[in-house]
Backbone as CSV, one residue per row, in Angstrom:
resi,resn,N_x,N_y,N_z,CA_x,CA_y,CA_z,C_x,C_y,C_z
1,UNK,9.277,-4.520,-8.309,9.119,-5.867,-7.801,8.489,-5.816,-6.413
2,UNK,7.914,-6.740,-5.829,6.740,-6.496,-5.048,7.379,-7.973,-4.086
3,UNK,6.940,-7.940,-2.530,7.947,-9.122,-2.333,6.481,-9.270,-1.215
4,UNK,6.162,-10.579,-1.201,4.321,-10.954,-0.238,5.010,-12.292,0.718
5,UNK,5.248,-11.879,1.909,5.427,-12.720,2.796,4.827,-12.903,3.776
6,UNK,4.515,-14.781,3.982,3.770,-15.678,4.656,4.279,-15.827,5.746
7,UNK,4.273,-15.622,6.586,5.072,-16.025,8.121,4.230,-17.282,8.654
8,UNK,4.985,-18.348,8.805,5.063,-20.269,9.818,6.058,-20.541,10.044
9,UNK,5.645,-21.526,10.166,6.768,-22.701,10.852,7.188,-23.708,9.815
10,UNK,8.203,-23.731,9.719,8.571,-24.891,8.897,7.954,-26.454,9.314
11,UNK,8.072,-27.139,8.867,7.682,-28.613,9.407,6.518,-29.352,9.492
12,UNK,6.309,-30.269,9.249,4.939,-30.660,9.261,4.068,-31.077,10.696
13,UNK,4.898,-30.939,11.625,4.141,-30.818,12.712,3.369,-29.381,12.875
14,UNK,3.940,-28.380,12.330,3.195,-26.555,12.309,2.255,-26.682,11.457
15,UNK,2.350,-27.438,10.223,1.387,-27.294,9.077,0.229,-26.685,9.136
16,UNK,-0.469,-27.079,9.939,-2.394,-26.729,10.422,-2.256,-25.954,11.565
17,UNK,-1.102,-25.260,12.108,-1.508,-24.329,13.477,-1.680,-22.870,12.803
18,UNK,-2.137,-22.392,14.400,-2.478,-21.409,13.623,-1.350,-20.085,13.528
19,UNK,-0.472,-20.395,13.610,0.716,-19.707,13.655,0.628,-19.431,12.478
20,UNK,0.662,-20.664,11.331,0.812,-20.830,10.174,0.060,-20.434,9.232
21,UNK,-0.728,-19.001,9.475,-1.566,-18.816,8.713,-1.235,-17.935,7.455
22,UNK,-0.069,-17.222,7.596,0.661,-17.079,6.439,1.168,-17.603,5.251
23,UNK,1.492,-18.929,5.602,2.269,-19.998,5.126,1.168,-20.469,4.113
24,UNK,-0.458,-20.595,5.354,-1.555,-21.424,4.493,-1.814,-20.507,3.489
25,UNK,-1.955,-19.482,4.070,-2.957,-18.430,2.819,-1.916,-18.221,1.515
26,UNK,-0.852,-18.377,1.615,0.161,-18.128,0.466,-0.415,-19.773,-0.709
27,UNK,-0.118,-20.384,0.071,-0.599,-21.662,-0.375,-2.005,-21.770,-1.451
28,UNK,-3.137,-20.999,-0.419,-4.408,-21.174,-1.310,-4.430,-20.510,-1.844
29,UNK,-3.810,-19.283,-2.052,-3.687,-17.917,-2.840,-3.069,-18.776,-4.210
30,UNK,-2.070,-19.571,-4.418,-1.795,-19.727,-5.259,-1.834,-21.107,-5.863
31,UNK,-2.501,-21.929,-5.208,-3.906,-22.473,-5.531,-4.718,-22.097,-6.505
32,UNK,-5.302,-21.476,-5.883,-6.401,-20.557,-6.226,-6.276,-20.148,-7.811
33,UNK,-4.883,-19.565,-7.962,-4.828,-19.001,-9.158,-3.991,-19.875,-10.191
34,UNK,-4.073,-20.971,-9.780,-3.813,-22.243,-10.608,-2.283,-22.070,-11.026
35,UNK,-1.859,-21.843,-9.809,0.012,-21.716,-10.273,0.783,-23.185,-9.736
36,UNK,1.174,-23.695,-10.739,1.966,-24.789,-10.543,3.333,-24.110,-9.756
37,UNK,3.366,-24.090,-8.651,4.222,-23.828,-7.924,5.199,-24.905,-7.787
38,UNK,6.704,-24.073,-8.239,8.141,-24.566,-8.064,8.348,-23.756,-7.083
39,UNK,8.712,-24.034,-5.696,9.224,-23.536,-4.609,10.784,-23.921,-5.039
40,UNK,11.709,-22.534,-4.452,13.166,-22.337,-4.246,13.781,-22.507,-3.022
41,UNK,14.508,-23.260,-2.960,15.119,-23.177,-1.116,16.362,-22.226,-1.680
42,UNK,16.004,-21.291,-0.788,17.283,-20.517,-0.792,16.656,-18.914,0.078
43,UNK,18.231,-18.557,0.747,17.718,-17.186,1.135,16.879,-17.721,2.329
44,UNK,17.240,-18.648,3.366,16.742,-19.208,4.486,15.150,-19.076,4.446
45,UNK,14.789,-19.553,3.382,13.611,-20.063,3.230,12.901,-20.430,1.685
46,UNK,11.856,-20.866,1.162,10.844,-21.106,0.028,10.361,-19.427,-0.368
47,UNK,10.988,-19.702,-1.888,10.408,-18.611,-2.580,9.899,-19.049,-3.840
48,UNK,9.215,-18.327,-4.419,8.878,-18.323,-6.075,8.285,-17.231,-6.378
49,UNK,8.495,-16.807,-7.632,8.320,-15.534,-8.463,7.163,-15.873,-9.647
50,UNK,6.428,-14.962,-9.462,5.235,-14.916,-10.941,5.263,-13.428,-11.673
51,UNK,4.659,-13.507,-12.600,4.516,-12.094,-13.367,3.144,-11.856,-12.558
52,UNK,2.385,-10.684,-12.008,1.470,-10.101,-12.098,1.320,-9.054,-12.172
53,UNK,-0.089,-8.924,-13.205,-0.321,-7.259,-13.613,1.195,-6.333,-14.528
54,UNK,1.885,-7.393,-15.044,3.003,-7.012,-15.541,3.923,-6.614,-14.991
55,UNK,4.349,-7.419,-13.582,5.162,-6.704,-12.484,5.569,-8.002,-11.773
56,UNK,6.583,-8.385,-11.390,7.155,-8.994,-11.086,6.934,-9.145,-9.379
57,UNK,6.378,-10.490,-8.859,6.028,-10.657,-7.484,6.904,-11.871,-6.930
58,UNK,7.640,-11.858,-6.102,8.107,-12.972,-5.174,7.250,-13.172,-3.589
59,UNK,6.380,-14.401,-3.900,5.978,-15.026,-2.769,7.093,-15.731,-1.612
60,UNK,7.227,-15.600,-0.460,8.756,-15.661,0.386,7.467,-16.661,1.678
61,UNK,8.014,-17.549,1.970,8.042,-18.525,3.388,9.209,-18.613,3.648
62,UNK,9.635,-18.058,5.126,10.682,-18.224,5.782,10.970,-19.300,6.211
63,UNK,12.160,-19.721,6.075,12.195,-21.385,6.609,13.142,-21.524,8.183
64,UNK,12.519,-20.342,8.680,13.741,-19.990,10.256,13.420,-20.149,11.262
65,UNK,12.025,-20.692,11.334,11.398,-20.729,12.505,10.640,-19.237,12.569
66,UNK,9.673,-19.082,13.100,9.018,-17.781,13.351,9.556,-16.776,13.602
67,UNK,10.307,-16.900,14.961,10.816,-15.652,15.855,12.530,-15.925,14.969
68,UNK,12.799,-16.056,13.681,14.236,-15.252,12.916,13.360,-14.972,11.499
69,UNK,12.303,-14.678,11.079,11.754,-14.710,10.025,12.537,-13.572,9.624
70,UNK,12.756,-12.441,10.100,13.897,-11.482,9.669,14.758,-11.564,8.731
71,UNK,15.653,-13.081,9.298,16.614,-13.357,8.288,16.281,-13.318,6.945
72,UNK,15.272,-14.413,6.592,15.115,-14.586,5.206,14.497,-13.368,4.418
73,UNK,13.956,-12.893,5.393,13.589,-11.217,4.569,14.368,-10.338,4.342
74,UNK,15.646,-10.619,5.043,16.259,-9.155,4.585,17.403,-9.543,3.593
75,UNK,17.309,-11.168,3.394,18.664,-11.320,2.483,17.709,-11.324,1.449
76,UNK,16.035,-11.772,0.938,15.522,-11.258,-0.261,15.339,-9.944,-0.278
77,UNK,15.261,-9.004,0.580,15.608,-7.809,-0.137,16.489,-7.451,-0.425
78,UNK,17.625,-7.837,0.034,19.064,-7.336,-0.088,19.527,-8.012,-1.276
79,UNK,19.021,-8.869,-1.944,19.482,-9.627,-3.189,18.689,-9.222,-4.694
80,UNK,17.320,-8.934,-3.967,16.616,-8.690,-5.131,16.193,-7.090,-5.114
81,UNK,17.042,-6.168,-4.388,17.263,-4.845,-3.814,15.504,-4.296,-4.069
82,UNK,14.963,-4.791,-3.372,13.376,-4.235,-3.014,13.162,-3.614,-2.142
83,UNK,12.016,-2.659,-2.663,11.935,-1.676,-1.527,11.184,-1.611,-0.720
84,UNK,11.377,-1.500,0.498,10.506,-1.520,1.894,8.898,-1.803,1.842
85,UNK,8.944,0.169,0.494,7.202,-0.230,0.248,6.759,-0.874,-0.538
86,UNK,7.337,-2.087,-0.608,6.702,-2.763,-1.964,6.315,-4.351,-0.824
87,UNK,6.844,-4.173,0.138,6.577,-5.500,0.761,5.027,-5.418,1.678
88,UNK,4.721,-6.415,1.523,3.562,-7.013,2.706,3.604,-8.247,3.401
89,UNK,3.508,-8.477,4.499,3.583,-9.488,5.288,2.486,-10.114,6.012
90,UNK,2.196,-11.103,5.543,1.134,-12.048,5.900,1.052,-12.339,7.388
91,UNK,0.531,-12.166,8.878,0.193,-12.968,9.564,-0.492,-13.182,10.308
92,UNK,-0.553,-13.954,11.741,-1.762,-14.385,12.556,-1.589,-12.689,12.875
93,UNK,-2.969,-12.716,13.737,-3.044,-11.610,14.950,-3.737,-12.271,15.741
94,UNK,-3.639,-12.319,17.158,-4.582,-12.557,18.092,-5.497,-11.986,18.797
95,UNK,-5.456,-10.356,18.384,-6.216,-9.577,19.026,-7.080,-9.170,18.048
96,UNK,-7.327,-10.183,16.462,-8.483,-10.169,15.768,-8.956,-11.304,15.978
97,UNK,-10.354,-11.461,15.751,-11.464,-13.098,15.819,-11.184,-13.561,15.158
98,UNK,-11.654,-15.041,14.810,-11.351,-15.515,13.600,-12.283,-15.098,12.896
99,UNK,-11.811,-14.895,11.552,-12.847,-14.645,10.188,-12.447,-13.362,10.209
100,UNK,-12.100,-12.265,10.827,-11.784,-10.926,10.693,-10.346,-11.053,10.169
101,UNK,-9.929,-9.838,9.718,-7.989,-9.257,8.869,-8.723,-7.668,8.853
102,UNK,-7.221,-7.093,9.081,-6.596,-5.901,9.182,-5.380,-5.844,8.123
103,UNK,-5.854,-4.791,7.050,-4.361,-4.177,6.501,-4.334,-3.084,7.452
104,UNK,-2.675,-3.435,7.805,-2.047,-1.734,7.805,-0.836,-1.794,7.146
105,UNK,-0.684,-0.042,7.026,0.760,0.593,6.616,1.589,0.222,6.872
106,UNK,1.444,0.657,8.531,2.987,0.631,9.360,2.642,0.334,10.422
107,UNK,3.666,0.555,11.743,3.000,0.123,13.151,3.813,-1.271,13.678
108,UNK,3.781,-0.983,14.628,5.095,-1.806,15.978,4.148,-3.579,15.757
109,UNK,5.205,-3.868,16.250,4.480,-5.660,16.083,3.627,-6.151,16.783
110,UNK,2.981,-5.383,17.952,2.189,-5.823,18.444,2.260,-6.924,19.282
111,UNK,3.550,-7.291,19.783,3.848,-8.731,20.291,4.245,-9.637,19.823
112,UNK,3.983,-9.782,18.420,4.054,-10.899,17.392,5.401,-11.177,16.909
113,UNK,6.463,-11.924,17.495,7.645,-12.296,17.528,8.589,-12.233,16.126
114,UNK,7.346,-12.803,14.865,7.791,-12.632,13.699,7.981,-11.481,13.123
115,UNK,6.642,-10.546,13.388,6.925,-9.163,12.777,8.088,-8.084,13.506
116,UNK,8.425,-8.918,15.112,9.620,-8.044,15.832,10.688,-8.437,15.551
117,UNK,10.882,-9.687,14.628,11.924,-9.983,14.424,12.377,-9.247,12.732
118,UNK,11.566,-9.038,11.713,11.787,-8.665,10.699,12.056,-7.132,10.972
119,UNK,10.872,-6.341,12.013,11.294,-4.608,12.296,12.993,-5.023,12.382
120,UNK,13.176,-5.811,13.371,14.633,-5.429,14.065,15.718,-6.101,12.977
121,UNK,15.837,-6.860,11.947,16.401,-7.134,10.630,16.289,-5.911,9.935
122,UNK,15.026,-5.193,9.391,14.725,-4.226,8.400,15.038,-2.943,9.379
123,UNK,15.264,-2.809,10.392,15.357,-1.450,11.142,14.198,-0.428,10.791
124,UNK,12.756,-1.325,10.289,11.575,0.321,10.467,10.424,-0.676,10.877
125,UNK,9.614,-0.427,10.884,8.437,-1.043,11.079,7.408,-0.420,10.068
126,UNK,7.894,0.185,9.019,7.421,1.009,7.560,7.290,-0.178,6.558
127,UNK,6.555,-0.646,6.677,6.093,-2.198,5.764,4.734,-2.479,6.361
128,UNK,4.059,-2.864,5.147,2.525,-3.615,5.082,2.519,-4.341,5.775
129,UNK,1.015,-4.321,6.043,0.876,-5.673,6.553,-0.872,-6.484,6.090
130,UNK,-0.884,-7.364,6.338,-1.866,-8.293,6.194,-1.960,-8.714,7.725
131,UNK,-2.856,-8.529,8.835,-3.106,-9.386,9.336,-4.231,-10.450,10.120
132,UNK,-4.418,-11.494,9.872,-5.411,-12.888,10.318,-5.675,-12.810,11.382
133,UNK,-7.196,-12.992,11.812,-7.098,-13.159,12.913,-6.970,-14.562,13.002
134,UNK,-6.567,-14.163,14.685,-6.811,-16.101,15.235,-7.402,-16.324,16.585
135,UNK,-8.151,-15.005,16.822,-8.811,-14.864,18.110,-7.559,-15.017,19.616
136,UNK,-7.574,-15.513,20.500,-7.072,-15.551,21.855,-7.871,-16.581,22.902
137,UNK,-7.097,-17.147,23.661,-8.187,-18.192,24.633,-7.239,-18.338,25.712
138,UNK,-7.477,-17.028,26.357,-6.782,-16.504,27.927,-6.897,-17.936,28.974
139,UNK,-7.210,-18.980,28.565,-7.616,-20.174,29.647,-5.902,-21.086,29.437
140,UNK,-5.402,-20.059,27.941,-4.043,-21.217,27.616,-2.942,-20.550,27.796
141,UNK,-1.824,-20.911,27.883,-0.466,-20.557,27.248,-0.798,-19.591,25.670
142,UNK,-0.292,-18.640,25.404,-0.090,-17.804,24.084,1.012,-19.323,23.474
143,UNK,1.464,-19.633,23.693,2.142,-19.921,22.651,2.106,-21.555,22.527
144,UNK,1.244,-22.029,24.021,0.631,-23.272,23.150,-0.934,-22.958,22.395
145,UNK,-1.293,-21.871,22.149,-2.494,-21.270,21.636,-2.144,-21.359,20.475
146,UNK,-1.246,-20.560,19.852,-0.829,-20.148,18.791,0.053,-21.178,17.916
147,UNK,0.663,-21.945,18.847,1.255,-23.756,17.985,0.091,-25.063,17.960
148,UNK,-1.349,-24.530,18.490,-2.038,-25.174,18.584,-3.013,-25.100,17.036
149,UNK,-3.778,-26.430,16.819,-4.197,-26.789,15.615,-5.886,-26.097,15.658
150,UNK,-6.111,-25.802,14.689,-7.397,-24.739,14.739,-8.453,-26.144,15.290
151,UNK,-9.587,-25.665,15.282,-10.911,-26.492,15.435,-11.229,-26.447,14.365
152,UNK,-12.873,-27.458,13.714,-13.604,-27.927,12.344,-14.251,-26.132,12.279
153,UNK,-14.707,-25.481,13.363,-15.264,-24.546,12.901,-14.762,-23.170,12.339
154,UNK,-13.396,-23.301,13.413,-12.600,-22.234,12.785,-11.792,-22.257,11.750
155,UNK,-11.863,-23.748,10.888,-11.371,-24.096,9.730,-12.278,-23.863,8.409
156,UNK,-13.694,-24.107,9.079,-14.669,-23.412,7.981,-14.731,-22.281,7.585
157,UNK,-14.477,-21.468,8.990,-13.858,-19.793,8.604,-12.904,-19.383,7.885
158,UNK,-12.303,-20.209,7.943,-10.800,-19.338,7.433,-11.241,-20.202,5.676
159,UNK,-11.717,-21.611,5.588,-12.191,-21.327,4.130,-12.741,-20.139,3.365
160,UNK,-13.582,-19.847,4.006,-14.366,-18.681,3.780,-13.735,-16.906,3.601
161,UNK,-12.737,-17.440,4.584,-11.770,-16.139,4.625,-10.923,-15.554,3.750
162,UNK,-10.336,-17.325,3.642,-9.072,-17.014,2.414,-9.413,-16.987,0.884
163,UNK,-11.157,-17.452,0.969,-11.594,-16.330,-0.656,-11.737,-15.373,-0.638
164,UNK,-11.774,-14.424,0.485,-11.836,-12.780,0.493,-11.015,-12.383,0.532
165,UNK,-9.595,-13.157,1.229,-8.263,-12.503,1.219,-8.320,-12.717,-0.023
166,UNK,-8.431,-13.738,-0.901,-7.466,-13.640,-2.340,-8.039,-12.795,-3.231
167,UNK,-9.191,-12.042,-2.872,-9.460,-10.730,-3.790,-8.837,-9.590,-2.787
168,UNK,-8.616,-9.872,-1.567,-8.140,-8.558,-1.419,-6.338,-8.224,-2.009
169,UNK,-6.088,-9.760,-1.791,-4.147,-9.716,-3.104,-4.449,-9.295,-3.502
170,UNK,-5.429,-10.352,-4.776,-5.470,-9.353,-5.696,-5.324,-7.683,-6.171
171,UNK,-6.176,-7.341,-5.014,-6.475,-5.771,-5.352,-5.542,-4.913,-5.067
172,UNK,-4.427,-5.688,-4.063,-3.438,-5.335,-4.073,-2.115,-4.872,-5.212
173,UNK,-2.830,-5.605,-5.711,-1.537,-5.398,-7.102,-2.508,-4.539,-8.340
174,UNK,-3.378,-3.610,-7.769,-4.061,-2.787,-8.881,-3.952,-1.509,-8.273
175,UNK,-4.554,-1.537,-6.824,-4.661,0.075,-6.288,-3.851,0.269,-4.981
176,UNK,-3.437,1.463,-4.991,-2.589,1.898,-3.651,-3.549,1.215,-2.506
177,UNK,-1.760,1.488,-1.779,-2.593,0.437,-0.554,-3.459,1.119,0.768
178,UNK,-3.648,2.852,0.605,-4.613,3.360,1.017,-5.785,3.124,1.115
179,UNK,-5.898,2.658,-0.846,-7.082,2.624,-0.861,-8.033,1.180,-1.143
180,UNK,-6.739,0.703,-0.756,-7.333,-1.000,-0.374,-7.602,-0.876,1.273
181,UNK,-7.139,-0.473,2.309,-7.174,-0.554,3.433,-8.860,0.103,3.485
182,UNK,-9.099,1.540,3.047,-10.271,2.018,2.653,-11.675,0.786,2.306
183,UNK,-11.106,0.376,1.407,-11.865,-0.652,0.753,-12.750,-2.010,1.900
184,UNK,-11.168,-2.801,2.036,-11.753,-3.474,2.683,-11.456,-3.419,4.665
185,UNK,-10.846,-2.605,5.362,-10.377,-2.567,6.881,-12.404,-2.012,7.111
186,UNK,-13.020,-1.076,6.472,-14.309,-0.529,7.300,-15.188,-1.930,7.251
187,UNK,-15.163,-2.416,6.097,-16.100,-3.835,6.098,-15.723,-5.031,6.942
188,UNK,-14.657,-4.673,7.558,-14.084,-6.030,8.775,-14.279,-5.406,10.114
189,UNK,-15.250,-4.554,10.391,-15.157,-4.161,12.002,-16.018,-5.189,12.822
């Protein structure tokens, strides 16, 4: 079982920031693949489960606010006893542009409150990752940057984006994740 988590904000005031870019791309991802999505409240946040590739996937939005996203991750693993390497976690980065993403393996959070909050729930920092850029604009607050609502142009990007992410899921659920990072991390420099 394979567990793909979106890191936002609950609420419809977060909806369009760019915090929330986890949240969105889970969204068009499954969109995309024409899944009538029944979201679950439970496990401090929205889940739902599909078959893919004959393997069982739970899509997870934390419903904790950003900085406890931890919580809801470690009671779906702890319930649906999944293993570390089977997870990936969706989110912003600010020290990518927009239109650029980075998979990695492993590796410290980088600042990013959500992914320091799940290391320090999960005790490793040995989990995937997916992450968006959302560029940086040193003229603001980080964190009215990052609760702030994209622009028309950087919304055209991330259209554009989140059809390349959803082949790179995809490819996720066919080949090790070496050799997806291989694949697509040299074509995003």
């Amino acid at each position: 079982m394979k567990l793909i988590v979106g890191l936002g904000n609950p609420g419809k005031e977060y909806e369009k920031t760019r915090h929330n870019i986890g949240f969105s791309f889970l969204d068009y991802y499954l969109n995309k693949k024409n899944v009538d999505v029944n979201w679950t409240k439970k496990f401090d946040g929205l889940y739902t489960q599909l078959n893919i590739n004959n393997e069982k996937v739970l899509f997870l939005k934390p419903q904790t606010f950003m900085n406890l996203s931890g919580n809801s991750v470690r009671k779906v693993i702890d319930y649906f006893d999944i293993d570390i390497n089977d997870i990936l976690v969706i989110s912003d980065d600010l020290d990518l542009l927009v239109g650029n993403f980075k998979l990695k393996l492993n590796g410290s959070c980088g600042g990013h409150n959500g992914l320091r909050d799940i290391e320090n729930k999960l005790g490793t920092s040995e989990y995937k990752r997916l992450k968006v850029g959302i560029s940086k604009d040193n003229s603001l607050d980080t964190k009215d940057y990052v609760l702030g609502n994209f622009s028309k142009e950087e919304l055209d990007k991330f259209n554009d984006l989140f059809n390349k992410l959803s082949d790179v899921l995809d490819d996720y659920f066919k080949i090790p994740f070496k050799d997806l990072m291989s694949k697509y991390n040299r074509k995003n420099r």
